[in-house]
C-alpha positions as CSV (number, residue, x, y, z in Angstrom):
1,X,0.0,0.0,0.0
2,X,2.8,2.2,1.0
3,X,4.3,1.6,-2.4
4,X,1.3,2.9,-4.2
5,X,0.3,5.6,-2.2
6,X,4.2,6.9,-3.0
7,X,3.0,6.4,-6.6
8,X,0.3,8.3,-6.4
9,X,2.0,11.5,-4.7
10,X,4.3,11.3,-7.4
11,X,1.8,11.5,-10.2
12,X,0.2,14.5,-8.0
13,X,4.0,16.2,-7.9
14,X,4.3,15.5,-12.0
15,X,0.9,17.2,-12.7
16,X,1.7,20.2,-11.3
17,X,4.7,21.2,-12.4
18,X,4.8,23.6,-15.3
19,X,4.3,22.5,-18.9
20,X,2.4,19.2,-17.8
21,X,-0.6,18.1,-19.9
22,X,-3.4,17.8,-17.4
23,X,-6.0,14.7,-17.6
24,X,-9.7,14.2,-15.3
25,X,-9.5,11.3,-13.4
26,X,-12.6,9.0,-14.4
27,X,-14.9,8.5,-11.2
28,X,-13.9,5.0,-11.4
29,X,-10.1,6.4,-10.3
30,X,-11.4,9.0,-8.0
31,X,-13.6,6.5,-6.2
32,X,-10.4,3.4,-6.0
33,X,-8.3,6.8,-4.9
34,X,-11.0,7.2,-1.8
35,X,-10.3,3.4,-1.4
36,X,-6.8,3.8,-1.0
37,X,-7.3,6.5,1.6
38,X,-9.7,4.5,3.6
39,X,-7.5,1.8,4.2
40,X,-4.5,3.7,4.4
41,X,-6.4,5.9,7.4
42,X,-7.8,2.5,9.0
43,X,-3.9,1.4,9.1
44,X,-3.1,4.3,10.5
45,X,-5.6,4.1,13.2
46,X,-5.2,0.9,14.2
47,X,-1.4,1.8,14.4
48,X,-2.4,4.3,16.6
49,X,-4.7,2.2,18.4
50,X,-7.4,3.5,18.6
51,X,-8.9,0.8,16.7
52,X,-8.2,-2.8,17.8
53,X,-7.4,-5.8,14.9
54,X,-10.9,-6.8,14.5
55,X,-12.2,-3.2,13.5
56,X,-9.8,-3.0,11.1
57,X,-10.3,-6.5,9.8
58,X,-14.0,-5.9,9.5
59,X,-13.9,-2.3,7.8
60,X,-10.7,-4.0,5.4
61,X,-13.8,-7.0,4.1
62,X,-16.3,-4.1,3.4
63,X,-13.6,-1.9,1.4
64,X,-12.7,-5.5,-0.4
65,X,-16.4,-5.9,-1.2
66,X,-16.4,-2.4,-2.8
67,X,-13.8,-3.1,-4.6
68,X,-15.3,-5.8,-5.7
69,X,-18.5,-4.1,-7.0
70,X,-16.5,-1.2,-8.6
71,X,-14.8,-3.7,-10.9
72,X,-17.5,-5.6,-11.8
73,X,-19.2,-2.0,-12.6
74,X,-15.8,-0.4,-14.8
75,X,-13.8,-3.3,-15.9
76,X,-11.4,-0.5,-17.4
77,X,-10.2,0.1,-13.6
78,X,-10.3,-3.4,-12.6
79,X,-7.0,-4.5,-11.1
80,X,-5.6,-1.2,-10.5
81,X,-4.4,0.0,-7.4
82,X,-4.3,3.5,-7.9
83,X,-5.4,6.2,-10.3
C-alpha cells in the first residue's frame, strides 16, 4: 500500500509542475483513490490504536467488497491500485 500511495503522490507532484498536460481522473479512479485512503487511514488508526485488529479487519472485508462491486461495474479500472 505504502508503495502505491508513493506512486500516487508522485503522479500529484508530476501534474503540477509547469508545462504538464493535465487529464480528469474518471470517477472510477477518483472513487479506488477514496479506497486507497480508507485503508490507508484504518492502518493508521489501528497503528495508533485507537482501533483494535478486529475493526480494522471488518472495515478492510467491506472496502474489499467495494472493490469488488466497482470492478464488476468499470472493468477499465479493474486491477488497478491506484489512479
Amino acid at each position: 500500500m505504502a508503495g502505491s500511495l508513493a506512486e500516487e503522490m508522485r503522479k500529484h507532484a508530476e501534474a503540477l509542475r509547469p508545462g504538464a498536460v493535465r487529464t480528469r481522473p474518471t470517477e472510477g479512479e477518483l472513487r479506488r483513490a477514496r479506497m486507497l485512503a480508507k485503508r490507508a487511514t484504518l492502518v493508521r488508526l489501528r497503528d495508533e490504536r485507537r482501533i483494535d485488529d478486529a475493526v480494522l479487519r471488518r472495515r478492510q472485508e467491506t472496502l474489499d467488497a467495494e472493490e469488488v462491486r466497482l470492478d464488476l461495474r468499470d472493468p477499465a479500472t479493474r486491477g488497478k491500485t491506484a489512479p
